[in-house]
C-alpha positions as CSV (number, residue, x, y, z in Angstrom):
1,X,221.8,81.9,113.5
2,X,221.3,84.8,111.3
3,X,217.7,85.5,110.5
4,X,217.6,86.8,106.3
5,X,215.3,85.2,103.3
6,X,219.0,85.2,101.6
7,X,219.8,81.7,100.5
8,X,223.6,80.6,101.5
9,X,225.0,78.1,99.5
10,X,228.5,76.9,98.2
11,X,229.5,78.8,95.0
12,X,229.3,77.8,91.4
13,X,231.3,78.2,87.9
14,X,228.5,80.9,87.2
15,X,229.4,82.6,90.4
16,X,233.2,83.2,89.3
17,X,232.7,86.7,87.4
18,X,230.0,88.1,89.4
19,X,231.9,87.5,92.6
20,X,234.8,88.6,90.9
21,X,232.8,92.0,90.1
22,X,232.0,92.3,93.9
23,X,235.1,91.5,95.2
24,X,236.6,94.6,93.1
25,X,233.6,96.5,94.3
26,X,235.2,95.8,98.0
27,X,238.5,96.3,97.5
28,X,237.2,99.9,95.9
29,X,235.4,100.5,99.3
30,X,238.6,99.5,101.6
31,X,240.5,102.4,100.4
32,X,238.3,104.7,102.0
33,X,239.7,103.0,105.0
34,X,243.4,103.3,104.3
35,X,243.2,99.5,102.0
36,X,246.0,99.9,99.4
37,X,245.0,96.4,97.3
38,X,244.1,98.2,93.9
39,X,240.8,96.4,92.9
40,X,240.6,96.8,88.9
41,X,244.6,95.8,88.5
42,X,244.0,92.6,90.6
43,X,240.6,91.1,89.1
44,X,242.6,88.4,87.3
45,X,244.5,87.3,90.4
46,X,240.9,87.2,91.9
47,X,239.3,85.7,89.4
48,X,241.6,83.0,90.4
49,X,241.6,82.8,93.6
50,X,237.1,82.3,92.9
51,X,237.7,79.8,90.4
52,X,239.8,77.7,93.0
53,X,237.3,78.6,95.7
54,X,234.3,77.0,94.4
55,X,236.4,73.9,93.3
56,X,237.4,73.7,96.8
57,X,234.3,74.7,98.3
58,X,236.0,77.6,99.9
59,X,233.8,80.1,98.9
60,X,230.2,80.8,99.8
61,X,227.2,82.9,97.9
62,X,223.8,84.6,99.3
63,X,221.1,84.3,96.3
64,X,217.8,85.9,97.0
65,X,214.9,83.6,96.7
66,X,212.6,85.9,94.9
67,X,215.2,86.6,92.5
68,X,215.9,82.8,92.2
69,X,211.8,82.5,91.6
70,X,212.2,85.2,88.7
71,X,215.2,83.5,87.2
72,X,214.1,81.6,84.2
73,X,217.5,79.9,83.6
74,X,220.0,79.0,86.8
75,X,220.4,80.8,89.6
76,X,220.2,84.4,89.7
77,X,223.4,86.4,90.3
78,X,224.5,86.6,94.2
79,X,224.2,89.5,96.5
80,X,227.0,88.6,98.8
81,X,229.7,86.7,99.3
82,X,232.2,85.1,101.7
83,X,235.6,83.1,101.6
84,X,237.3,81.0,104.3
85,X,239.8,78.6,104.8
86,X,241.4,76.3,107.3
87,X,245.3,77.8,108.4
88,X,247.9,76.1,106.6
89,X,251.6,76.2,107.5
90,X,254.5,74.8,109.4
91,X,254.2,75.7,112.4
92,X,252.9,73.4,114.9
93,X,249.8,75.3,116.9
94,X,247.9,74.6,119.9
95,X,244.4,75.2,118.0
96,X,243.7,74.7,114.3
97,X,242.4,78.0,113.0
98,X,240.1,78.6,110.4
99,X,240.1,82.4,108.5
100,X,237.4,84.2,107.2
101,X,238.1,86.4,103.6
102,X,236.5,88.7,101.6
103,X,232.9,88.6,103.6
104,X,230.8,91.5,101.2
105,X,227.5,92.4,100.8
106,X,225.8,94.5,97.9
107,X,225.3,98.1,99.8
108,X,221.4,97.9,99.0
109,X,221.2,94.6,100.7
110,X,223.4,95.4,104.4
111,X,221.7,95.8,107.0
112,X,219.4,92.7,106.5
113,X,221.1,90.2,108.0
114,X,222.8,88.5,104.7
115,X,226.4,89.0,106.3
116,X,226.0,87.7,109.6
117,X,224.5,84.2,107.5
118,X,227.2,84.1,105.4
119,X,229.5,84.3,108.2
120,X,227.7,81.7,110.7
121,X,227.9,79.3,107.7
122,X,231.6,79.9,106.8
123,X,232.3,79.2,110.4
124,X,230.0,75.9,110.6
125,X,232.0,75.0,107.3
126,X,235.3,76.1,109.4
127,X,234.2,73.8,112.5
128,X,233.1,70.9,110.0
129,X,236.7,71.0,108.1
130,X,237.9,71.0,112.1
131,X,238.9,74.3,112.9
132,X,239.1,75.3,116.5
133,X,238.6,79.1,116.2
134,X,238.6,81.6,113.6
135,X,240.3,84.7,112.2
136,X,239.2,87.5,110.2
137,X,240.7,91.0,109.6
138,X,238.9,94.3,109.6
139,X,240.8,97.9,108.9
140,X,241.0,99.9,112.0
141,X,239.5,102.7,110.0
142,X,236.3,100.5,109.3
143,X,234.0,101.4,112.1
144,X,230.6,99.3,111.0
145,X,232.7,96.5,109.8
146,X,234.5,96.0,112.9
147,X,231.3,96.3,115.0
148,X,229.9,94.2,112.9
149,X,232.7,91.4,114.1
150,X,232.4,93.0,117.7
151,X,228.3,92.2,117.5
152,X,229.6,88.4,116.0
153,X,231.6,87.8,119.2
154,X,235.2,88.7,117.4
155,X,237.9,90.3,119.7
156,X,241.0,91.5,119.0
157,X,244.1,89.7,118.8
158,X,247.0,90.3,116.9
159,X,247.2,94.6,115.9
160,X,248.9,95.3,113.0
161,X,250.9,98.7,112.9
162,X,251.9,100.0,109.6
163,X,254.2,103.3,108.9
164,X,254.3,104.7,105.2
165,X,257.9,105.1,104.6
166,X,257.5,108.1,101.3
167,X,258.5,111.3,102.8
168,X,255.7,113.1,101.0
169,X,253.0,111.4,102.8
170,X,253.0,113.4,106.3
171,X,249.4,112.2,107.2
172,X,250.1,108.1,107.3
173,X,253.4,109.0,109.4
174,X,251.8,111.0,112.0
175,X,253.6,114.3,111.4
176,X,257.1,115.6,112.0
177,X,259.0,112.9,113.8
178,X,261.2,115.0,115.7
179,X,258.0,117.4,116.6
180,X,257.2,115.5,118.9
């Protein structure tokens, strides 16, 4: 169990815009690392998907407790934030598998141990909804997140290989095909 003085809970109506924020926050941050979601133009879809999240429960916060003490009214605004969900579809599997979403963390708050609780609890929640094992996905280009995962006891599975198919963009394609 991760050791942080974060508090973990399930997340709220007044958690919808403020995750929302962080979420486009994240999706800013993957395209450093080759992410092509485009964070501003999808905060509505977002907003969505939170809204649905915390009326399924799907959807964790970390609150810090001395912000929470400070708060006058309700619960102060979250520093991080995971989703997850069990696997749905029709195919018939040997193992019902849970995925974990969207695990963030305010930048001035990593490295204190608030992600690796927000994970542990998604996956208790994933075990308690009877998942079997879980999924996550990382960018290869991501470095600290994918240790991160490593550190968690995540290996790989599945890789995903992806070719840019514009002409103009020599860099994703690996140079001159017939180069080589």
């Amino acid at each position: 169990m991760a050791e942080t003085d974060a508090r973990i809970e399930p997340a709220t109506a007044d958690d919808v815009d403020p995750v929302t924020d962080m979420w486009v926050t994240l999706a800013a941050g993957q395209r450093e690392y080759g992410a092509t979601l485009r964070g501003e133009a999808n905060r509505a879809t977002v907003r969505e998907w939170v809204a649905q999240s915390v009326v399924t429960g799907d959807l964790l916060v970390a609150r810090d407790p001395e912000a929470a003490a400070e708060a006058d009214a309700g619960d102060p605004d979250p520093v991080g934030f995971v989703g997850f969900s069990l696997e749905r579809g029709d195919y018939d599997r040997d193992a019902v598998r849970g995925t974990v979403s969207n695990l963030f963390v305010r930048p001035d708050r990593r490295g204190e141990g608030v992600g690796a609780a927000l994970l542990d609890a998604a996956e208790r929640a994933l075990v308690e909804a009877g998942a079997d094992r879980v999924a996550l996905e990382a960018l290869a280009d991501n470095d600290r997140a994918r240790a991160f995962y490593t550190d968690r006891g995540y290996g790989l599975h599945r890789v995903e290989l992806t070719k840019s198919l514009d002409p103009q963009d020599e860099d994703e394609r690996g140079g001159d095909q017939e180069s080589r």
